[in-house]
CHARMM-style PDB file with segment names, atoms N, HN, CA, C and O in Angstrom:
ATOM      1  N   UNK     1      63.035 156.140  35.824  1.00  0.00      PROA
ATOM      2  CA  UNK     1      64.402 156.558  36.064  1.00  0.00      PROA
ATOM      3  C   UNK     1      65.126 155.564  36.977  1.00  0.00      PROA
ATOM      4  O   UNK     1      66.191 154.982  36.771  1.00  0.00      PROA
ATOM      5  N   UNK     2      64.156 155.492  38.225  1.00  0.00      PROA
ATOM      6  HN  UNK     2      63.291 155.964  38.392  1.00  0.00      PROA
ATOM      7  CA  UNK     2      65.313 153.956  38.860  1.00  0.00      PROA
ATOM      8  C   UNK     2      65.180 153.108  38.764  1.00  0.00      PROA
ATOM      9  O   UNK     2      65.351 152.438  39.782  1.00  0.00      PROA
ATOM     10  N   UNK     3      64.653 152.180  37.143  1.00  0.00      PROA
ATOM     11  HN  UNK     3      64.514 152.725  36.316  1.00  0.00      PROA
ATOM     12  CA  UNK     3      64.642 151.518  36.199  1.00  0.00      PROA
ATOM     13  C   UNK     3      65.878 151.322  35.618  1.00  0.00      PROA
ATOM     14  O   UNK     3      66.456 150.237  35.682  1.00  0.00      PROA
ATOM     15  N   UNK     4      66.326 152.289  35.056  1.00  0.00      PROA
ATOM     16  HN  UNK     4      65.856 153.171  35.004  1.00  0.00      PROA
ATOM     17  CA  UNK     4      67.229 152.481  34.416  1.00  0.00      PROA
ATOM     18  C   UNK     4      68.509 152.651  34.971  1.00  0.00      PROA
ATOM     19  O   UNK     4      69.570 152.216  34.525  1.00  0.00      PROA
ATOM     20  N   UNK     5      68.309 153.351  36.028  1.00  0.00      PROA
ATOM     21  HN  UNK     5      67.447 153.705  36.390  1.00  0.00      PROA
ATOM     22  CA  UNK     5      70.139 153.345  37.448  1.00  0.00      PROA
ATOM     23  C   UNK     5      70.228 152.112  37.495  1.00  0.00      PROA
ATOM     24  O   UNK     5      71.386 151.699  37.429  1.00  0.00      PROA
ATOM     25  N   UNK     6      68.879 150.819  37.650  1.00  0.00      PROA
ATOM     26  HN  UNK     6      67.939 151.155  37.704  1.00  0.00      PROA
ATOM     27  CA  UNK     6      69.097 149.599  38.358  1.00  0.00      PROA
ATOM     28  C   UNK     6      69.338 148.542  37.101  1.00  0.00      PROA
ATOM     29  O   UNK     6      69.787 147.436  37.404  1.00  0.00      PROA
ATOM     30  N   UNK     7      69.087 148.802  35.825  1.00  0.00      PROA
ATOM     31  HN  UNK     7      68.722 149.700  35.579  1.00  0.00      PROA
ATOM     32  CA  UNK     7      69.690 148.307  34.903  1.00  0.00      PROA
ATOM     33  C   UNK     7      70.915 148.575  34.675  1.00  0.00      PROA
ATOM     34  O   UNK     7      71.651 147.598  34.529  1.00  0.00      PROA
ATOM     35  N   UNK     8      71.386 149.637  34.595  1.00  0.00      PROA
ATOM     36  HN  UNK     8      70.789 150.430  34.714  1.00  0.00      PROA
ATOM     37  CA  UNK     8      72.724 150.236  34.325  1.00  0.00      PROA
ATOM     38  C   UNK     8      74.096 149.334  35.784  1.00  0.00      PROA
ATOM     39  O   UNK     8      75.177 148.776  35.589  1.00  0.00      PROA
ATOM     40  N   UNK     9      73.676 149.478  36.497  1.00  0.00      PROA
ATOM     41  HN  UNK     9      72.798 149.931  36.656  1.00  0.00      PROA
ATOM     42  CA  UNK     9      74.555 149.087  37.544  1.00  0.00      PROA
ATOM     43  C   UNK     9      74.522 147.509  37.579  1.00  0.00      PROA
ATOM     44  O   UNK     9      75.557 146.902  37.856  1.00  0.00      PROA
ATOM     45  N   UNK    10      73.337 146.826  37.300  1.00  0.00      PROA
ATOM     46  HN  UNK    10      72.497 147.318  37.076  1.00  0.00      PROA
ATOM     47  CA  UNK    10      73.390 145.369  37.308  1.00  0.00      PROA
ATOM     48  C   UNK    10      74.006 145.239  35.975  1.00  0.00      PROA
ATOM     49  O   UNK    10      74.700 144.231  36.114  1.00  0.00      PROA
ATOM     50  N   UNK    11      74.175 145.676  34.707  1.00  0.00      PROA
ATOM     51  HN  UNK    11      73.611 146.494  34.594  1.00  0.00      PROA
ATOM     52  CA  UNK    11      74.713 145.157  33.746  1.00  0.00      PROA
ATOM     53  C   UNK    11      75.815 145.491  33.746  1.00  0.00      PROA
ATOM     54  O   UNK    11      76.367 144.665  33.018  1.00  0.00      PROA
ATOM     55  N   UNK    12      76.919 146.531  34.265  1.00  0.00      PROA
ATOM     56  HN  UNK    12      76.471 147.202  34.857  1.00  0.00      PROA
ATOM     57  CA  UNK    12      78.093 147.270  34.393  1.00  0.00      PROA
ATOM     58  C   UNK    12      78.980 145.867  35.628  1.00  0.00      PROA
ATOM     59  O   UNK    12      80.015 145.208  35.526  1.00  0.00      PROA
ATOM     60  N   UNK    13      77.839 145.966  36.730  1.00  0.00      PROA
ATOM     61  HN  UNK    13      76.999 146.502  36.812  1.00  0.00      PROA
ATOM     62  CA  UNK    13      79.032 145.536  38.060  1.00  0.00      PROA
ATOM     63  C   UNK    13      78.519 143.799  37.470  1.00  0.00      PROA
ATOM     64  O   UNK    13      79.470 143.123  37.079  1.00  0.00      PROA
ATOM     65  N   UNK    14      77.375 143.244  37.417  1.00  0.00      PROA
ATOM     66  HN  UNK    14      76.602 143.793  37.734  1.00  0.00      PROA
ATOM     67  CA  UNK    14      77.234 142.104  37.780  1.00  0.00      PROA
ATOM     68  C   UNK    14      77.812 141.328  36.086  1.00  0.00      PROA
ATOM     69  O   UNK    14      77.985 140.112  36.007  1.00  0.00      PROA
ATOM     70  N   UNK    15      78.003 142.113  35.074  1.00  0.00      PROA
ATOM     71  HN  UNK    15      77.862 143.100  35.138  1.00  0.00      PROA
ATOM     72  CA  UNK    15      78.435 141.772  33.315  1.00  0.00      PROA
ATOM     73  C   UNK    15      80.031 140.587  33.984  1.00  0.00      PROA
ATOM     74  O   UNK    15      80.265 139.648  33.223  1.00  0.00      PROA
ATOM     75  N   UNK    16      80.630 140.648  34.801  1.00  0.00      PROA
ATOM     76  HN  UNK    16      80.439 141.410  35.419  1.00  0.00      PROA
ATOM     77  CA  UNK    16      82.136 140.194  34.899  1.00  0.00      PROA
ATOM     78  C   UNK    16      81.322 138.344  35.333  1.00  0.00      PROA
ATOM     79  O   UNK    16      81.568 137.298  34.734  1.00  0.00      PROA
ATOM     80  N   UNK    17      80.291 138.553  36.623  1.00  0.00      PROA
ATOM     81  HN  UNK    17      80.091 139.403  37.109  1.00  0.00      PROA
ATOM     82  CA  UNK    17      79.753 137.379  36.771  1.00  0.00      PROA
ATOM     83  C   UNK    17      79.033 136.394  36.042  1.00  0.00      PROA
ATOM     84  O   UNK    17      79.136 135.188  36.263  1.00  0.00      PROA
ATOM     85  N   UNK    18      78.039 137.090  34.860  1.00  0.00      PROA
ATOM     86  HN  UNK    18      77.956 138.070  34.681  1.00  0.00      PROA
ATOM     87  CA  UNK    18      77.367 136.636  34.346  1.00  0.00      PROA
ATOM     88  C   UNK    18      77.994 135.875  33.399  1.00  0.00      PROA
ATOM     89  O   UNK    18      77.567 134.731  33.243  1.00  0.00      PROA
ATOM     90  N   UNK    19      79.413 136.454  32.366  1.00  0.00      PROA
ATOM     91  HN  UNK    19      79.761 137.383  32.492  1.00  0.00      PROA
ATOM     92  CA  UNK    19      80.152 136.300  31.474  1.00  0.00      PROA
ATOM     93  C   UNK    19      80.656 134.931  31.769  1.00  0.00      PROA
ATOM     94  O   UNK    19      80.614 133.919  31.069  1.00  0.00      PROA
ATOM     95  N   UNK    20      81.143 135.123  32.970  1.00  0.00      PROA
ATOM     96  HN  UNK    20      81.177 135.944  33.539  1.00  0.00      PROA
ATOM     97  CA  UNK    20      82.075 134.060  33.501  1.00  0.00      PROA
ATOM     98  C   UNK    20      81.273 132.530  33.839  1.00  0.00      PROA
ATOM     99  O   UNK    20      81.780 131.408  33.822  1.00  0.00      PROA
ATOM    100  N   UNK    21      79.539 133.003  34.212  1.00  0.00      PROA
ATOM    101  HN  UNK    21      79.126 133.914  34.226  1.00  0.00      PROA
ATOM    102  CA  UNK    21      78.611 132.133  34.464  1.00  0.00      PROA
ATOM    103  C   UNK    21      78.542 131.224  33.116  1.00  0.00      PROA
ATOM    104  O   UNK    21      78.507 130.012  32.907  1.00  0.00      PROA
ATOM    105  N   UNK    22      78.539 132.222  32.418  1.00  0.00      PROA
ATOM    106  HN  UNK    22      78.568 133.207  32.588  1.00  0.00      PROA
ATOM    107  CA  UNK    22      77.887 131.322  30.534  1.00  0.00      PROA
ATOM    108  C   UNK    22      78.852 131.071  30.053  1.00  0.00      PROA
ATOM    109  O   UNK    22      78.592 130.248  29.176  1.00  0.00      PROA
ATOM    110  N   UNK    23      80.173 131.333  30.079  1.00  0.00      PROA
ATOM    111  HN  UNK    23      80.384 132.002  30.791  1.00  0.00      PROA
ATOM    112  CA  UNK    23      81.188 130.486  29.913  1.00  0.00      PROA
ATOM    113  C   UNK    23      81.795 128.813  30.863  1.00  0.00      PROA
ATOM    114  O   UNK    23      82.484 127.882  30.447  1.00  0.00      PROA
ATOM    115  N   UNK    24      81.274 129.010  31.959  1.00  0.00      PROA
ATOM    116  HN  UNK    24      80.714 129.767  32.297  1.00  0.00      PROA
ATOM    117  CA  UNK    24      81.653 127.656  32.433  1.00  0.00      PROA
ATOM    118  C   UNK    24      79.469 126.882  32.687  1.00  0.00      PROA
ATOM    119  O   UNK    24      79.011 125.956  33.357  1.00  0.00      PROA
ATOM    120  N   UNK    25      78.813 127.917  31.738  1.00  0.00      PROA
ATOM    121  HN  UNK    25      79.184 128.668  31.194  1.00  0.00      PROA
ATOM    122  CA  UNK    25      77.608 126.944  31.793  1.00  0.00      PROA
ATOM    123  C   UNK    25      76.774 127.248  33.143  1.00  0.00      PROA
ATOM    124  O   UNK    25      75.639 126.785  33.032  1.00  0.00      PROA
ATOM    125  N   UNK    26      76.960 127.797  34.212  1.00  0.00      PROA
ATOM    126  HN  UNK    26      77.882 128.173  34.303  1.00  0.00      PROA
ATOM    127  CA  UNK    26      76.245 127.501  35.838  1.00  0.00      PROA
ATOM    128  C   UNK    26      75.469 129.155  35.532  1.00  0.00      PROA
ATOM    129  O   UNK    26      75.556 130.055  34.697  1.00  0.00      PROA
ATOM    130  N   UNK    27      74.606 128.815  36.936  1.00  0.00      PROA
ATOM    131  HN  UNK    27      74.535 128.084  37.615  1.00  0.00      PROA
ATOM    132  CA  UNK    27      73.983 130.120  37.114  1.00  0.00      PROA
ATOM    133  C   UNK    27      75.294 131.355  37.405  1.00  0.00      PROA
ATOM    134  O   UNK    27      76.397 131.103  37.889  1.00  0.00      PROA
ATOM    135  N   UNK    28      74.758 132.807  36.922  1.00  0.00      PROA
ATOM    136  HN  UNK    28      73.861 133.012  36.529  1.00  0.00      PROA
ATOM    137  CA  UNK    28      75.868 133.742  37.421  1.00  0.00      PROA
ATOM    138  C   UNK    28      75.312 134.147  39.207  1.00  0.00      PROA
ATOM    139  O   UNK    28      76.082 134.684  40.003  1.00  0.00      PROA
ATOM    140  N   UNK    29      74.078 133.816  39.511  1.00  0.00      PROA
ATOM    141  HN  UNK    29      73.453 133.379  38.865  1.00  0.00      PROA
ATOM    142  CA  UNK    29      74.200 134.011  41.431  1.00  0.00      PROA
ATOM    143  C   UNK    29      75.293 133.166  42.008  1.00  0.00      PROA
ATOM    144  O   UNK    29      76.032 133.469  42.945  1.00  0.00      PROA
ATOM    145  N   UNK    30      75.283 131.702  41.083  1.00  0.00      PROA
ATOM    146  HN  UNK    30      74.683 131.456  40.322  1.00  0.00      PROA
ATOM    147  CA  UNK    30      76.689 131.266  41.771  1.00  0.00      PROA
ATOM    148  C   UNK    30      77.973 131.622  41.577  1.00  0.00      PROA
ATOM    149  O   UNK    30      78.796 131.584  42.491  1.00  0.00      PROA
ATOM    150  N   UNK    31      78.222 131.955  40.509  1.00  0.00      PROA
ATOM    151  HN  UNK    31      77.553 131.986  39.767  1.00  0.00      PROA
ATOM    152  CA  UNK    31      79.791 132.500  40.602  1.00  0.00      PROA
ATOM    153  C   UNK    31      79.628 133.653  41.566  1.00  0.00      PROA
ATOM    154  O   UNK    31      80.732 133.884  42.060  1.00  0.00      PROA
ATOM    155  N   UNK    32      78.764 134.417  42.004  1.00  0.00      PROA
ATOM    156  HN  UNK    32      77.867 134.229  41.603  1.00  0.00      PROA
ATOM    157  CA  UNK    32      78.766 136.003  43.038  1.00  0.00      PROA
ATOM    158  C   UNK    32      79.188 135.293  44.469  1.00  0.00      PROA
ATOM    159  O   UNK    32      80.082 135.677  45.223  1.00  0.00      PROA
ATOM    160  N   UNK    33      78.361 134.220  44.638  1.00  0.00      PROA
ATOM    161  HN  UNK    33      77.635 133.908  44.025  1.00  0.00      PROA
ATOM    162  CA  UNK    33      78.181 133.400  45.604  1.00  0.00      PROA
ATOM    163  C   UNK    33      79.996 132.940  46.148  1.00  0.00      PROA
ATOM    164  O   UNK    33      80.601 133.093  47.210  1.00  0.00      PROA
ATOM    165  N   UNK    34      80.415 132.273  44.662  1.00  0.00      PROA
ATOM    166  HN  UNK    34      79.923 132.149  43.799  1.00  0.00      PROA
ATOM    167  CA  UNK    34      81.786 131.837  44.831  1.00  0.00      PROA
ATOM    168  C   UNK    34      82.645 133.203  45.072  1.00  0.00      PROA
ATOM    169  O   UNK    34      83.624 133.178  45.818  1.00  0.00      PROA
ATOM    170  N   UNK    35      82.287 134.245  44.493  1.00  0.00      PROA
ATOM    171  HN  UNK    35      81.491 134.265  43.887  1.00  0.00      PROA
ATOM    172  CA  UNK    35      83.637 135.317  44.986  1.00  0.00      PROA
ATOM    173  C   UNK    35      83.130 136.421  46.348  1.00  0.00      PROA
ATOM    174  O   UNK    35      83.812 137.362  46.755  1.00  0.00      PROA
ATOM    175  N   UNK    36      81.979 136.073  46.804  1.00  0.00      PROA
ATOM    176  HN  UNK    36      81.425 135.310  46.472  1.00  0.00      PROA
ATOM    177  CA  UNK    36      81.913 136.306  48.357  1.00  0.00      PROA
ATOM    178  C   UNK    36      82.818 135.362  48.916  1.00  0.00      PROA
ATOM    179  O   UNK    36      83.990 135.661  49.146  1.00  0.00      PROA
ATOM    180  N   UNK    37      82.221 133.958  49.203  1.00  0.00      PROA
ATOM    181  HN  UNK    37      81.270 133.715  49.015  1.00  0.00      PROA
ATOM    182  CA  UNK    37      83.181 133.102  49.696  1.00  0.00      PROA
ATOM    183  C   UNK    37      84.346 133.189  49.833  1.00  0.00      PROA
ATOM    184  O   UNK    37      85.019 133.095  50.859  1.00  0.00      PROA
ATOM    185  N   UNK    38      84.778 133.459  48.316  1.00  0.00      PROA
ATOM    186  HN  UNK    38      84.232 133.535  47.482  1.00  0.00      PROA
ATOM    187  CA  UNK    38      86.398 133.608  48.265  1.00  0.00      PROA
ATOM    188  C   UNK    38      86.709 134.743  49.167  1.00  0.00      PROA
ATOM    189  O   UNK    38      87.139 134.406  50.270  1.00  0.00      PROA
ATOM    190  N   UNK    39      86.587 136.036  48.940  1.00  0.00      PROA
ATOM    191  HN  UNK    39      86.238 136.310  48.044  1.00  0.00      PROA
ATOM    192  CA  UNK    39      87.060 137.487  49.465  1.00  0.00      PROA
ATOM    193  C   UNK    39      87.262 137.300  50.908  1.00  0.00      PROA
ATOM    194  O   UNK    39      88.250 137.724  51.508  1.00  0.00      PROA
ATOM    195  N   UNK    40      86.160 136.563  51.519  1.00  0.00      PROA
ATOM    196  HN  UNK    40      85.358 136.218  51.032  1.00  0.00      PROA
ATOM    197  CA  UNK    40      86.135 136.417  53.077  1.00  0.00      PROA
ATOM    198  C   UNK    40      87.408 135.507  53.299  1.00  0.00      PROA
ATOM    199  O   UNK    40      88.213 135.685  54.213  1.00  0.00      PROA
ATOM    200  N   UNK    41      87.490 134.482  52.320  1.00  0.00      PROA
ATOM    201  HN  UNK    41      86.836 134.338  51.577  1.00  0.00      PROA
ATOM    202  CA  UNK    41      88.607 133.575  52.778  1.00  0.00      PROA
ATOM    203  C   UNK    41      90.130 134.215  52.597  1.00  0.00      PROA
ATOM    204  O   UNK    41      90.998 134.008  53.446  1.00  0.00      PROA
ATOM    205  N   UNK    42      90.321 134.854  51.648  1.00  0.00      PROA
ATOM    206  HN  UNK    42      89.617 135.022  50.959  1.00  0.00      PROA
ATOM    207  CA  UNK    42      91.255 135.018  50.874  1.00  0.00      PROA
ATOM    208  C   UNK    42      91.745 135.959  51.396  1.00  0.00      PROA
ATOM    209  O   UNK    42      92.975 135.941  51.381  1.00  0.00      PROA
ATOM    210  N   UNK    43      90.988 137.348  52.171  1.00  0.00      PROA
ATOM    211  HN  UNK    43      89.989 137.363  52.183  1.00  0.00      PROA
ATOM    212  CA  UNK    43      91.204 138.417  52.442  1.00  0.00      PROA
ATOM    213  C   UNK    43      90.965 138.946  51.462  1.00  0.00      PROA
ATOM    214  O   UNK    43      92.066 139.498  51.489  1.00  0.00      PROA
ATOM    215  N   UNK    44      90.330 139.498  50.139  1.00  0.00      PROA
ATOM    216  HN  UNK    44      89.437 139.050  50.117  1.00  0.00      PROA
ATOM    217  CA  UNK    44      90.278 140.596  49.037  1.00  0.00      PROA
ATOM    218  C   UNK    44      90.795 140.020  47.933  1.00  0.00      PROA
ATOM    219  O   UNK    44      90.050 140.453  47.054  1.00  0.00      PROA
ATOM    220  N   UNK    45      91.545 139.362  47.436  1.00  0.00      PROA
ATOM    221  HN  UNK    45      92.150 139.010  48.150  1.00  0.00      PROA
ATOM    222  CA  UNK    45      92.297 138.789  46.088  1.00  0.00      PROA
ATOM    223  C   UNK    45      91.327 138.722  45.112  1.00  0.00      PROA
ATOM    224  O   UNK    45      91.577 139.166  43.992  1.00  0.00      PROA
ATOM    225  N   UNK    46      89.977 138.107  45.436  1.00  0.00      PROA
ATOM    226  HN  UNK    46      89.774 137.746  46.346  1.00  0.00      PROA
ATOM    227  CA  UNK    46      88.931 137.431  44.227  1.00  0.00      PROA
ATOM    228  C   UNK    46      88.420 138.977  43.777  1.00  0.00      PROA
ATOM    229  O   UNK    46      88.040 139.133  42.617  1.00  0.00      PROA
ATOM    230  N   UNK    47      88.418 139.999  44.619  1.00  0.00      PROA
ATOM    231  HN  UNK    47      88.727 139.873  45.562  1.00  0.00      PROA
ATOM    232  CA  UNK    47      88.253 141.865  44.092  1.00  0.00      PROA
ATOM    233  C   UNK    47      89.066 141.998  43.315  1.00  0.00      PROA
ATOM    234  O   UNK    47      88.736 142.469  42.227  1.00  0.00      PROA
ATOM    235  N   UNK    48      90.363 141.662  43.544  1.00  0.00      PROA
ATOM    236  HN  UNK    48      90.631 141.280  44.428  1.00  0.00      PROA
ATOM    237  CA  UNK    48      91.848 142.671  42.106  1.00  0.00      PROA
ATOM    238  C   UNK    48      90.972 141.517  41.443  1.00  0.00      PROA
ATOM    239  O   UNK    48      89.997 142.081  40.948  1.00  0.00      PROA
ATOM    240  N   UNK    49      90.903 140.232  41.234  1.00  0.00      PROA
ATOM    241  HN  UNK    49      91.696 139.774  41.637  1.00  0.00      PROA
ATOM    242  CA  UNK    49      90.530 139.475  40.098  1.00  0.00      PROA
ATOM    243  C   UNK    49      89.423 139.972  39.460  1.00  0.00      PROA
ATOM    244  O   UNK    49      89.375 140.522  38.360  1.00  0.00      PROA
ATOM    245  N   UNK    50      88.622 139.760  40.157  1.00  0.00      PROA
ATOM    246  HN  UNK    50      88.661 139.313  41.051  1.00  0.00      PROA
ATOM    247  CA  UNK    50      87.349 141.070  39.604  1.00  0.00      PROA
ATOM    248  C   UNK    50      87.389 142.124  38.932  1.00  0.00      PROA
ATOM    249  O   UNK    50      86.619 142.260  37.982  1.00  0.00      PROA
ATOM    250  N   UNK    51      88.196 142.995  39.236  1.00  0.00      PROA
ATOM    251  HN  UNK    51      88.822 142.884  40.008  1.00  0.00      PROA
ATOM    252  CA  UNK    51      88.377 144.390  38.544  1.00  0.00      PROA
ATOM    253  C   UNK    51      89.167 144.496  37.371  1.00  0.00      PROA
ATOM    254  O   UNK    51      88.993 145.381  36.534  1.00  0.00      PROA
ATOM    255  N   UNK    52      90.290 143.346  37.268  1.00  0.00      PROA
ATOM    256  HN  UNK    52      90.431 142.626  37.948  1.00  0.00      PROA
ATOM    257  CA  UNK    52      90.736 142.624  36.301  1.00  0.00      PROA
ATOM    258  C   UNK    52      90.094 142.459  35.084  1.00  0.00      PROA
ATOM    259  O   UNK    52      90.232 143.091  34.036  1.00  0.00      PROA
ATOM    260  N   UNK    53      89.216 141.322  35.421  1.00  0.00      PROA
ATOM    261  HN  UNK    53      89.103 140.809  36.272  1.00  0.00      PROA
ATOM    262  CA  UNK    53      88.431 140.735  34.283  1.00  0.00      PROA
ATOM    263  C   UNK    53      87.538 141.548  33.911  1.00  0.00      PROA
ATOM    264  O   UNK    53      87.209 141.415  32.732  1.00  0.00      PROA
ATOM    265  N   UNK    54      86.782 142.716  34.752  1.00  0.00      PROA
ATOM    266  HN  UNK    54      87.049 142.824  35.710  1.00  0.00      PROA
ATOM    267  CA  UNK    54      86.267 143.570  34.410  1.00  0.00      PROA
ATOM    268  C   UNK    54      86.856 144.922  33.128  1.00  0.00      PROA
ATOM    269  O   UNK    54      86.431 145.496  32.126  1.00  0.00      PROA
ATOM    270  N   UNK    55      87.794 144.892  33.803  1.00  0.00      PROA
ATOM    271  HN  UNK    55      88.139 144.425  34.617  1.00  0.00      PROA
ATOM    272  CA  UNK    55      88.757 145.999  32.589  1.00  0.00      PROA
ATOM    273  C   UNK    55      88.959 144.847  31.108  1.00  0.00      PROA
ATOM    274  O   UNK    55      89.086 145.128  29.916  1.00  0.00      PROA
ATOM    275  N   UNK    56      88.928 143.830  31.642  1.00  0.00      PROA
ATOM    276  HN  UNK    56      88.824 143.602  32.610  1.00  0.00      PROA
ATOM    277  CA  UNK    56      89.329 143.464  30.608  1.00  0.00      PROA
ATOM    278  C   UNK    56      87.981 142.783  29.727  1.00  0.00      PROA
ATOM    279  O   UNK    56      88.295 142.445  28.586  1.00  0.00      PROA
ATOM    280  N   UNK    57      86.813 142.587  30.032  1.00  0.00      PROA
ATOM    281  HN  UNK    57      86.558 142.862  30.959  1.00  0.00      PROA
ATOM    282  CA  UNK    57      85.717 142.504  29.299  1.00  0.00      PROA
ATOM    283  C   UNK    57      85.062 144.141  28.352  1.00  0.00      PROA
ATOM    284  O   UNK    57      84.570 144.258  27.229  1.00  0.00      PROA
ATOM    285  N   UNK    58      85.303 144.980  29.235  1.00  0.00      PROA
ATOM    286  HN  UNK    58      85.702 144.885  30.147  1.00  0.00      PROA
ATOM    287  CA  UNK    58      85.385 146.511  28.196  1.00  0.00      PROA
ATOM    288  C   UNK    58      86.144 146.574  27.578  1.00  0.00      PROA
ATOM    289  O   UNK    58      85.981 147.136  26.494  1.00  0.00      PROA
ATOM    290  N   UNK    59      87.697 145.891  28.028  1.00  0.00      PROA
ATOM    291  HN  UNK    59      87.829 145.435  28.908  1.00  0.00      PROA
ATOM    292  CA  UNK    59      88.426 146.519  26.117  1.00  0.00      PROA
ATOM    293  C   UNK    59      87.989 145.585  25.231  1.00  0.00      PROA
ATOM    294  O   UNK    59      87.761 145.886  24.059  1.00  0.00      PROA
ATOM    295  N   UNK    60      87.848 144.489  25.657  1.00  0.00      PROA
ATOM    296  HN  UNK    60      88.034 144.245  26.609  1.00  0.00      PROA
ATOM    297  CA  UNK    60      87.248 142.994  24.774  1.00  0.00      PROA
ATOM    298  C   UNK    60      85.639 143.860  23.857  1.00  0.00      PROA
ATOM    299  O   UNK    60      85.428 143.820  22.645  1.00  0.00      PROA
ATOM    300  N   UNK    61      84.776 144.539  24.893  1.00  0.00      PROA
ATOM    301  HN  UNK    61      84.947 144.572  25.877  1.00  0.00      PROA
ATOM    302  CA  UNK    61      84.023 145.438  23.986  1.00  0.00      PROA
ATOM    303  C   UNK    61      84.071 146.220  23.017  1.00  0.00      PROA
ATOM    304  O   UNK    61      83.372 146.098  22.012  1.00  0.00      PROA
ATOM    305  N   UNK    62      85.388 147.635  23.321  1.00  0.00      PROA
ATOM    306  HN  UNK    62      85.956 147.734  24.138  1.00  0.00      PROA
ATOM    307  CA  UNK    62      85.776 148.380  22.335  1.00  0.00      PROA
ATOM    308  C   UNK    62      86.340 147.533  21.507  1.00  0.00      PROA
ATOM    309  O   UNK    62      85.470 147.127  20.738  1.00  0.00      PROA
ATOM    310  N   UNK    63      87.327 147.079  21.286  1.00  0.00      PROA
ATOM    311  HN  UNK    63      88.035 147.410  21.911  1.00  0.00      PROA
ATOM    312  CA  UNK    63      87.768 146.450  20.154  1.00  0.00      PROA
ATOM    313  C   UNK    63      86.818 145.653  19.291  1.00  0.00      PROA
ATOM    314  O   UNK    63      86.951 145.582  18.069  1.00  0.00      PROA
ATOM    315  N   UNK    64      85.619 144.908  20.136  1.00  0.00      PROA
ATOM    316  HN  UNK    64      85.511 144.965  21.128  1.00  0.00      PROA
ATOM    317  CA  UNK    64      84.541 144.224  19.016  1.00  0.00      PROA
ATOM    318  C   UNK    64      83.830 145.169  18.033  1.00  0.00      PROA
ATOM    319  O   UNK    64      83.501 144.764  16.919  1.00  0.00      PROA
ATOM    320  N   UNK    65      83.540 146.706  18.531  1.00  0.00      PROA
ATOM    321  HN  UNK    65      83.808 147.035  19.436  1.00  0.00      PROA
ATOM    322  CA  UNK    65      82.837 147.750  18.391  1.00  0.00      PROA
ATOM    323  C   UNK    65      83.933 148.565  16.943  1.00  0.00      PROA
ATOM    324  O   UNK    65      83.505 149.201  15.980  1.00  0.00      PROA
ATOM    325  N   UNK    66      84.929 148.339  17.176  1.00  0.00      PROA
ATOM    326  HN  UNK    66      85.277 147.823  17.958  1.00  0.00      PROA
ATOM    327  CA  UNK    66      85.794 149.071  16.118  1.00  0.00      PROA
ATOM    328  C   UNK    66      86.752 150.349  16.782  1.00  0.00      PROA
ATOM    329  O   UNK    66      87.393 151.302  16.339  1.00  0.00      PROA
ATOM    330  N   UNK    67      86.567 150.004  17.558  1.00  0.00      PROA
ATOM    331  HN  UNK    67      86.046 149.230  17.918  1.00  0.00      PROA
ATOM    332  CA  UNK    67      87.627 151.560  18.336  1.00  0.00      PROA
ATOM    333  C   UNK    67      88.803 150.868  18.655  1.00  0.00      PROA
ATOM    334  O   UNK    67      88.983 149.802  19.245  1.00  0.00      PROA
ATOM    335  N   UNK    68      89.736 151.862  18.038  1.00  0.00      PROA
ATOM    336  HN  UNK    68      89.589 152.727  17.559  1.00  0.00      PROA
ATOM    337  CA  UNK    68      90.947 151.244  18.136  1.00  0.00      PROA
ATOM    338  C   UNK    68      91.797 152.464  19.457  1.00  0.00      PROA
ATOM    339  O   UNK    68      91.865 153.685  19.606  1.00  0.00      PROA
ATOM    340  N   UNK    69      92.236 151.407  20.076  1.00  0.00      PROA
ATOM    341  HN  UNK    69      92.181 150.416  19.955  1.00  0.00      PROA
ATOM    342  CA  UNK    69      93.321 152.121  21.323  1.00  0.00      PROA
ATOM    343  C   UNK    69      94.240 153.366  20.836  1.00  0.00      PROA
ATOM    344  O   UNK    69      94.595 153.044  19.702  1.00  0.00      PROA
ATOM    345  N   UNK    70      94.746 154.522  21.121  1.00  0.00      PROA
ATOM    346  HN  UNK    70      94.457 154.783  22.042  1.00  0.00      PROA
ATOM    347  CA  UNK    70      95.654 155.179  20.339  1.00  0.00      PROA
ATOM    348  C   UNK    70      96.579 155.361  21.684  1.00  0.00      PROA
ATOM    349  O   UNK    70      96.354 155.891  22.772  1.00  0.00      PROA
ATOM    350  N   UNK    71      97.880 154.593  21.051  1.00  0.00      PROA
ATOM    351  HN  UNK    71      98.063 154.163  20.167  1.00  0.00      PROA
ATOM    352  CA  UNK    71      98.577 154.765  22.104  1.00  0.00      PROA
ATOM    353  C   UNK    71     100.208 155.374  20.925  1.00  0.00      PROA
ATOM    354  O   UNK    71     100.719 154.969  19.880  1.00  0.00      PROA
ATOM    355  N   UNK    72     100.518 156.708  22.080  1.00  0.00      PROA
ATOM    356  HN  UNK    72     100.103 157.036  22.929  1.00  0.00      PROA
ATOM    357  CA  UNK    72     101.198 157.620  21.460  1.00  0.00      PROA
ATOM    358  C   UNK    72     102.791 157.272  22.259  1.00  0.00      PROA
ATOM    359  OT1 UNK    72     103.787 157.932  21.964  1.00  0.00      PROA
TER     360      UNK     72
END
């Protein structure tokens, strides 16, 4: 069972880093690495970016999957 919480949460929170890792090629500990850095510097900004790209890698899911948005 906390097998499975600890899969579920590393593929949910850490999916935005990894994505972003295999798209520019580097390990994804370093991009985590780069948006600690950032947050401390920045004050919080590299978080809205985060949560961002995050919303936006799940609709990028549903739509691969066939579910279409119903907007009324």
């Amino acid at each position: 069972m906390h097998e499975l919480i600890r899969n579920f949460i590393e593929k949910s929170v850490f999916g935005v880093c990894s994505s972003i890792a295999r798209a520019m090629g580097i390990r994804s500990s370093r991009v985590r690495l780069y948006f600690i850095y950032l947050s401390f510097v920045t004050i919080g900004s590299p978080i809205i970016i985060y949560l961002i790209m995050a919303f936006w890698l799940n609709l990028r899911k549903y739509l691969r999957k066939g579910y279409h948005l119903l907007i009324d």
